[in-house]
N, C-alpha and C positions, 0 to 999 in steps of 0.2 A: 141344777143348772143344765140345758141342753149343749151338749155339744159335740159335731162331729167333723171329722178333717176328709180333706180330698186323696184320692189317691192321686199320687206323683208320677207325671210322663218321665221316661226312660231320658239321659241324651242324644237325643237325634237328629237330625236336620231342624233351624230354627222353625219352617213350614211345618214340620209336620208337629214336632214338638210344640207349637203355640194351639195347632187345633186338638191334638190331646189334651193339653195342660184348658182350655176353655171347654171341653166336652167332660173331664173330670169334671172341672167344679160345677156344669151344669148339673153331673148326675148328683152332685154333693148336697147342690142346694136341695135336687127333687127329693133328697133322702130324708132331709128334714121331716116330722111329724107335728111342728107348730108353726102357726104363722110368723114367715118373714116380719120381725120386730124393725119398724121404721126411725131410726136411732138420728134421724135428719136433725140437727142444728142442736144436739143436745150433748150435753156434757158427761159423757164417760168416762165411767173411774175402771182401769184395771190396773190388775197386779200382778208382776214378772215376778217370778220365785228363778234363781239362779244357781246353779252350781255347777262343779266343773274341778277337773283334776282331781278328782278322789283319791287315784290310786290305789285301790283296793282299804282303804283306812276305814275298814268297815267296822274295826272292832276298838272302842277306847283306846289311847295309849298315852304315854308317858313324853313331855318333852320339855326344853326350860324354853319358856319364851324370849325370843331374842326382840329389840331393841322396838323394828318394826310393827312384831306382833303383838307389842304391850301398847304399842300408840293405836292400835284398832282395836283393843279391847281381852285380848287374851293375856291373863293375870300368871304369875307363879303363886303355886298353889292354889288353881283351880282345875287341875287336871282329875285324871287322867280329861284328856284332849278328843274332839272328834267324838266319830262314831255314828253309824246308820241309823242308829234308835233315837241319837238326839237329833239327830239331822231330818229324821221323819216328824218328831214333836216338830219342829219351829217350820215344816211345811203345813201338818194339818191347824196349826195355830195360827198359820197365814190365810189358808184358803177360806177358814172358819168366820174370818173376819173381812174376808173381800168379797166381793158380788163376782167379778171377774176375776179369773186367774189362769196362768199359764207357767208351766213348771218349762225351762227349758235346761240342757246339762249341754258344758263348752267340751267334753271329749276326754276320754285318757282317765277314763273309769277302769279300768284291768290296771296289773303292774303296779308294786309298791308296798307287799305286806304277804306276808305268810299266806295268806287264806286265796290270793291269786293262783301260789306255787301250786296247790292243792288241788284248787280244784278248779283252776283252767278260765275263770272267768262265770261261770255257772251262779256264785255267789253275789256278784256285781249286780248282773241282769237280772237277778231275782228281788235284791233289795232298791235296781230303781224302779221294779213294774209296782213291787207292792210300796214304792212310795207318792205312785201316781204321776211319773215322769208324765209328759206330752213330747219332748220330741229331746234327741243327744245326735252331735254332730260326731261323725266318726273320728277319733284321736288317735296319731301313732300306736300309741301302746293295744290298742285294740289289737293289734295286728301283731302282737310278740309272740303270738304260739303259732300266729300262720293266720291266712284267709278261712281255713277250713274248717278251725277253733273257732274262731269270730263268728261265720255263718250258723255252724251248728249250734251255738250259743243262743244265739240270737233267734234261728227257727224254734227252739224247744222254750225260751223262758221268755222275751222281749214282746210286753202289750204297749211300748212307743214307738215314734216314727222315728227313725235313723237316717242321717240327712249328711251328702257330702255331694254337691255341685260340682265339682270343680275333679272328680274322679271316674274315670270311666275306662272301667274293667272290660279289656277287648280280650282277653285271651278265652274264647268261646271254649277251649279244645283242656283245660279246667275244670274239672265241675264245681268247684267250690266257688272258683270267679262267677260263673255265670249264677252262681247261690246267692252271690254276695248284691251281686246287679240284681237281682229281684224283690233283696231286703235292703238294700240302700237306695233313698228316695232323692233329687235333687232339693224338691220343694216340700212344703206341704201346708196345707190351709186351715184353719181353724174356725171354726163358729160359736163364737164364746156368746151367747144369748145374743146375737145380732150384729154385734161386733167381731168381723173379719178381721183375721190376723195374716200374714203370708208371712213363711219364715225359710229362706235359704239355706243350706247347708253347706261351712266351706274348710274340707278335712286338712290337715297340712302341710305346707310343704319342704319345710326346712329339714325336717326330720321322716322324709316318705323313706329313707332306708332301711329305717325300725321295719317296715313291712319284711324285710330279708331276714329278720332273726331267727326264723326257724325253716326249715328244709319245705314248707311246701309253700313260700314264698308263690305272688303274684304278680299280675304281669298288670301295673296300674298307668293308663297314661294321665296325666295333669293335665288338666286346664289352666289360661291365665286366668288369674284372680279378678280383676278389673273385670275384661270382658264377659267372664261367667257371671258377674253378680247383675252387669249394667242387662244381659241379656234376661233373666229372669227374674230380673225384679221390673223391667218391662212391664214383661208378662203379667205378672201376679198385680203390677200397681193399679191395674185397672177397675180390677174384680175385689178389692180387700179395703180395709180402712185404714192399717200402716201394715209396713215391712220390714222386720227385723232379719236381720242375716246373723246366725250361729257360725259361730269361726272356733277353731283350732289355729292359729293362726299365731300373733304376735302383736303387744299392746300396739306397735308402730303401724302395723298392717292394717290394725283394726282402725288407726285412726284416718289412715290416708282412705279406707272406703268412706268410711264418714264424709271425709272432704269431702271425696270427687266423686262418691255415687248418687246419681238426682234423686232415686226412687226409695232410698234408702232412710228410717225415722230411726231405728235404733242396732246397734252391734253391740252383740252377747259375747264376748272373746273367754280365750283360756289358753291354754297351753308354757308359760311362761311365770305359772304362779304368780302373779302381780292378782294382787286384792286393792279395789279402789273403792277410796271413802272421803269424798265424795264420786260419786261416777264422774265421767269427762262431759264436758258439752261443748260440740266441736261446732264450729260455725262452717257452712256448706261453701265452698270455693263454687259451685255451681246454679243456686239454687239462692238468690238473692233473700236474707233475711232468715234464713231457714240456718236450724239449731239440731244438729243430729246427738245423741245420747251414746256413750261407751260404756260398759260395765266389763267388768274380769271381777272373779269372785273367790280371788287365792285358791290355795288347793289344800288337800290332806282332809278334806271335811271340817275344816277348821274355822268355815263361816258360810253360811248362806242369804246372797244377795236378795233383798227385798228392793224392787223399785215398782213405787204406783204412780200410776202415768193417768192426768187428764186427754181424753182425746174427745176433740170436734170436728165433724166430718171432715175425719179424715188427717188431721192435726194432731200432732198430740202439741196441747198448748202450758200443759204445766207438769213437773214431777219433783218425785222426792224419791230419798233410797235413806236405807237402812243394811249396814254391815251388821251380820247378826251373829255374833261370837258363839262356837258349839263348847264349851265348856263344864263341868260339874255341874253347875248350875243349872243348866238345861235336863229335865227329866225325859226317862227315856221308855220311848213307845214301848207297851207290849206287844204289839202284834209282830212289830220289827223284831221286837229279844226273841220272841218264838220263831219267825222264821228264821234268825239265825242262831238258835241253842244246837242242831245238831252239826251244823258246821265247826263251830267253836269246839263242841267235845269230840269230833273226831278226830281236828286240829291237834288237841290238847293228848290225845292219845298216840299222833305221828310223832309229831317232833319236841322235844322238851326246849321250849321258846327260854324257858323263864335259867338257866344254865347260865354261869361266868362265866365268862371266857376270857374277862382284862376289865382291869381299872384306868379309871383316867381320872387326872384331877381340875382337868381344864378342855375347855373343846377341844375335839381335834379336828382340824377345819380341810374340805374337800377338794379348796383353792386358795393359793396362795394369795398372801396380803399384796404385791406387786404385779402379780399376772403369771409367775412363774409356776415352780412346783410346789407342791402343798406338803403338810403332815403326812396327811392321810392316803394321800397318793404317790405317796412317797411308799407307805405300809404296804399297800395294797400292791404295788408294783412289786414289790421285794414276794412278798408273799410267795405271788407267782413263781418269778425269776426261782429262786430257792424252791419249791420243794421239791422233797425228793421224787425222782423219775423226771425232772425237767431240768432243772441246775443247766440253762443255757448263759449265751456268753451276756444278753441284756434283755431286758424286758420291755413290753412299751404295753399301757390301755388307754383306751380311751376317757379323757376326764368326766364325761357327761353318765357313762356307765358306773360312776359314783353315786351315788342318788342324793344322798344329805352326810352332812359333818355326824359325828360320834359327839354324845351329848358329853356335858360337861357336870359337874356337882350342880343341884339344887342348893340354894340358900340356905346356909345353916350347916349346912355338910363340907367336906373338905374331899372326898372322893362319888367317882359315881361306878356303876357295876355295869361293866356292856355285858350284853347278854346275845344269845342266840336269836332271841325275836329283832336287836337289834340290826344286827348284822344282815337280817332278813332286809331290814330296812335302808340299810346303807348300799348293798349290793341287793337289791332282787331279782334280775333278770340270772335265768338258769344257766348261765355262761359257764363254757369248759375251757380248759387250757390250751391252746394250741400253738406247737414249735413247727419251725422253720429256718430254712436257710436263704440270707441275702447276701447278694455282695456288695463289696463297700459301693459300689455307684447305687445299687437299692436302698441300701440306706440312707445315700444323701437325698434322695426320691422322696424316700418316707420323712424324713424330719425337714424337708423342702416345704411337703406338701403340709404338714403339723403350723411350720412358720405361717403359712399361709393363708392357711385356715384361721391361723387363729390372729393372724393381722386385723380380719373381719370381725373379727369378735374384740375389740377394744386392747388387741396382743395380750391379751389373756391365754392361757397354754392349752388347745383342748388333748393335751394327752399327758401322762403320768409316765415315767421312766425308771427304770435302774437300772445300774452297774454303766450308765454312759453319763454324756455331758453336753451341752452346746449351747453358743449363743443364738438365741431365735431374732434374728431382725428382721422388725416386721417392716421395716419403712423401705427394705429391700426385698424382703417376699423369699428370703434365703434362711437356713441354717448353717450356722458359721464356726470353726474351730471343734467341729464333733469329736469325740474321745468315746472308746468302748473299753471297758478294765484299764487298772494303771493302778497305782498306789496312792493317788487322791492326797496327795501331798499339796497341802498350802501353798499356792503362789500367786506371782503376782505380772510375771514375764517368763518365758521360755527358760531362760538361764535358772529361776529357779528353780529347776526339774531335774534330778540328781539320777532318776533313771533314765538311762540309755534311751534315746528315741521316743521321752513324753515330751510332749507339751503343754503349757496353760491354756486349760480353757473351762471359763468362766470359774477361776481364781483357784481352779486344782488341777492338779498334773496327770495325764490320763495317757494312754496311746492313740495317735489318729489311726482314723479310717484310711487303708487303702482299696483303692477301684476293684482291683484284682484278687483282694483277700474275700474270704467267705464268714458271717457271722450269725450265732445261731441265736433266732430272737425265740422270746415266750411271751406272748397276746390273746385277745380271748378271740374263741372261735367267729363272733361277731364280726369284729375289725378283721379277721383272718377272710373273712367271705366277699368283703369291700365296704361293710357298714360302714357309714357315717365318712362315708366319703374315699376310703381308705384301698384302691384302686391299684394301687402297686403291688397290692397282697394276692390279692383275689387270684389270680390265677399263676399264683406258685403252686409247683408240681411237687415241693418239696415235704408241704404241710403232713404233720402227721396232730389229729387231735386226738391228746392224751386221755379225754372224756374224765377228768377231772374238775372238780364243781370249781370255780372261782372261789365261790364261799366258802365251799370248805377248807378250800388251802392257806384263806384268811384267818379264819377262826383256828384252824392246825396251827399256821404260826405264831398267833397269839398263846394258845398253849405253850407254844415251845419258848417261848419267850418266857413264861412264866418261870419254866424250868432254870434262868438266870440268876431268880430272886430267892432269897429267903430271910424267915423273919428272924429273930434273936434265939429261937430254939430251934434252927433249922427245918422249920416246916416250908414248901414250899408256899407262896404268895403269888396273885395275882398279880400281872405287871401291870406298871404308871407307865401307858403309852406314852404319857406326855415327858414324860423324861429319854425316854428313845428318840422320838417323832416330836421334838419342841416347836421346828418351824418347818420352811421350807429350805432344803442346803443349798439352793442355787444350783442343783443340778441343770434347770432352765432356767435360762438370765436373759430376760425379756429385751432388745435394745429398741427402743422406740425411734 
């Protein structure tokens, strides 16, 4: 099958930008070497191959399928799960079988698995060239070792086009931005045997502070969403036969381009893990009669979207899709096993993945059942707080730097074995420990701002705590009744607080915050920088980072924790988190 893509005009004035973007694809078509195929009134069949949020889950793994992901097809006992090799079998199975095809990936391919930590991204971009990508829309996590990792990544291993619209890297005085402007395309065009494709790229925006995780951060300005897509899909609707727009985005975001963009046939989303089966078909608020398509294609490599689309000039007038489950059952490519057997053994020679570190007998989940605080984030907070060379007055991280819950027994079994790859998996981003000093007005700043945020977010808690207390009401936009240390005595009113100057808050006895007192928190260097919104931090002069791995101090305390237990012959045993960490204590007590 012939096919080759346009190169993509830079963002720049719409004038000049509309006569580059039409001068590209004239030099596109002249590139051709076969006659322009006249596809006028005839019924074209292609096929969108889809994926998105990988996560580094390039290599099998272990996991119990929960409730949603047995109702689309992932079984217990059909693991290990995932995996590049099977994820490459159910593309070349696809294209094998379709006349037309188009591989497109929704972003946030780095981040998520040991084989990231290692080696930087390098492994990602090598198993989507050799799985024959066509084009991946830039995703936060791309951007977790810096712009300069990304770039360099990307110039040495990446044969797709990388596509984000809606980002435009002005700090010339850079040189990695101005790397990254040269490898990231707004648009780019396709000539699938005569059949024009135009596909947008739109990176994201909820989460552009992931670009600050690491010290050589960028200087990115956003565009709006609406008018970036309404402006280039203009452009491109002229010259092409449909227009999909690739997003990093959010199922809701994805849907409202749907609505309200004219030029618009189909939205390829990701970022939010939502896997849809059946795809959405959203009817055009603009565009009288007209039926636009959404696809999300979950993450972890744990399925890849198949949708074949009839298109008549210019229409696409029928489709179908196929969520295609990556499981045991799926054989797995050789050429893929070979491109990644020397990663895996060098893998396997760094860090010993396969190590206990704690038993659990039941999930231990990452968000609380009401909005509040969690098990797990409850674990991971103490971690910190505690160990030794920190031991400050409270801790706080971000909830979303949890990544997934701690599994639970398989079937059949009554314990499961967390291990070090696990942990890889629960925390992956390289975060260190960092202290600091607030005063009680900074505090109420910070668990203000927590309320806040997470009002927006269904008063769900995006952050995890210990050794404090507070009620978060969100229907006020405040944090209420804070407490830092106290003796966490049971109650239920003030009076029942038998130490000197506690108070109840959210139903234990703690000490309040005063304005004028100083208190010494422990957070990760991320939230310590302003990540994720966290802006009261960012320019204390107090900060010292301990360069203390997150993970490790999780996995130290799970050891230490061990050291509690012992069996009937006094050997020590592996600790039942779930007997520590059974819920969440209400440390956050959500008021709606």
């Amino acid at each position: 099958m012939h096919r080759s893509s346009a190169q993509s005009p830079r963002q720049e004035s719409p004038l000049r930008l509309g006569f580059c973007l039409l001068m590209c694809c004239a030099l596109w078509s002249c590139e051709s070497v076969q006659p322009v195929q006249d596809l006028s009134g005839l019924d074209v069949r292609l096929t969108i191959l889809h994926t998105g949020d990988l996560h580094s889950r390039l290599i099998p793994y272990e996991m119990v399928p929960q409730y949603t992901d047995e109702e689309l097809g992932l079984a217990e006992g059909q693991g290990p799960f995932g995996g590049a090799a099977r994820v490459a079998t159910i593309l070349k199975d696809a294209r094998r079988n379709a006349g037309r095809s188009l591989h497109l990936d929704s972003g946030d391919y780095f981040q998520g698995a040991p084989i990231f930590n290692l080696f930087k991204g390098e492994a990602e971009i090598r198993v989507l060239a050799e799985m024959g990508l066509d084009a991946a829309v830039a995703g936060n996590h791309e951007f977790d070792e810096g712009a300069r990792n990304y770039a360099t990544q990307l110039e040495r291993w990446s044969t797709y086009r990388t596509l984000a619209a809606n980002y435009d890297f002005e700090s010339a005085d850079d040189p990695w931005n101005s790397r990254l402007d040269a490898l990231i395309d707004p648009v780019a065009i396709f000539d699938l045997d005569g059949l024009k494709v135009g596909v947008v790229g739109m990176g994201n925006l909820s989460s552009i502070t992931s670009i600050h995780e690491a010290d050589n951060s960028m200087d990115v300005r956003v565009q709006d969403t609406m008018q970036t897509i309404d402006h280039y899909t203009a452009l491109l609707a002229p010259q092409v036969d449909i227009v999909i727009v690739l997003t990093h985005l959010s199922l809701d975001d994805d849907v409202e381009i749907a609505r309200w963009c004219k030029d618009v046939d189909i939205v390829v989303g990701g970022h939010l893990h939502v896997a849809l089966d059946p795809i959405k078909v959203v009817p055009s608020e603009v565009v009288p009669g007209k039926r636009v398509l959404v696809s999300h294609a979950g993450a972890f490599a744990k399925y890849v979207q198949r949708i074949d689309l009839v298109v008549r000039d210019g229409e696409v007038i029928a489709h179908d899709n196929e969520l295609l489950p990556v499981d045991s059952s799926v054989p797995e490519d050789a050429d893929m096993l070979d491109l990644l057997h020397d990663y895996e053994r060098e893998l396997a020679d760094t860090i010993d993945l396969t190590r206990t570190v704690a038993r659990t007998r039941d999930r231990l989940r990452r968000f609380g059942s009401i909005g509040g605080d969690s098990p797990l984030g409850n674990l991971v907070v103490e971690a910190m707080q505690y160990r030794s060379g920190i031991e400050t007055d409270f801790g706080m991280t971000n909830s979303l730097g949890i990544r997934t819950d701690i599994q639970g027994p398989a079937d059949g079994q009554t314990e499961h074995d967390v291990t070090v790859e696990e942990l890889y998996n629960v925390l992956p981003f390289d975060n260190t420990i960092t202290t600091m000093f607030l005063s009680g007005v900074e505090v109420q700043e910070m668990f203000d701002y927590i309320t806040q945020r997470s009002a927006g977010r269904g008063c769900s808690t995006q952050a995890q705590i210990s050794s404090a207390r507070f009620i978060m009401d969100c229907s006020a936009g405040i944090a209420d009744e804070i407490t830092i240390g106290g003796s966490w005595a049971p109650c239920n009113n003030d009076e029942d607080c038998e130490d000197t100057g506690e108070i109840c808050s959210a139903l234990r006895c703690g000490r309040p915050i005063y304005p004028s007192e100083s208190y010494e928190l422990a957070t990760n260097n991320y939230v310590a920088s302003g990540g994720s919104g966290f802006y009261v931090l960012e320019n204390n002069t107090t900060q010292e980072d301990s360069g203390i791995s997150m993970r490790d101090a999780v996995e130290f305390f799970m050891l230490e924790l061990s050291d509690w237990q012992t069996d009937s012959e006094g050997n020590r045993v592996a600790t039942d988190l779930n007997s520590l960490y059974p819920e969440g204590d209400g440390r956050i007590t959500p008021r709606f």
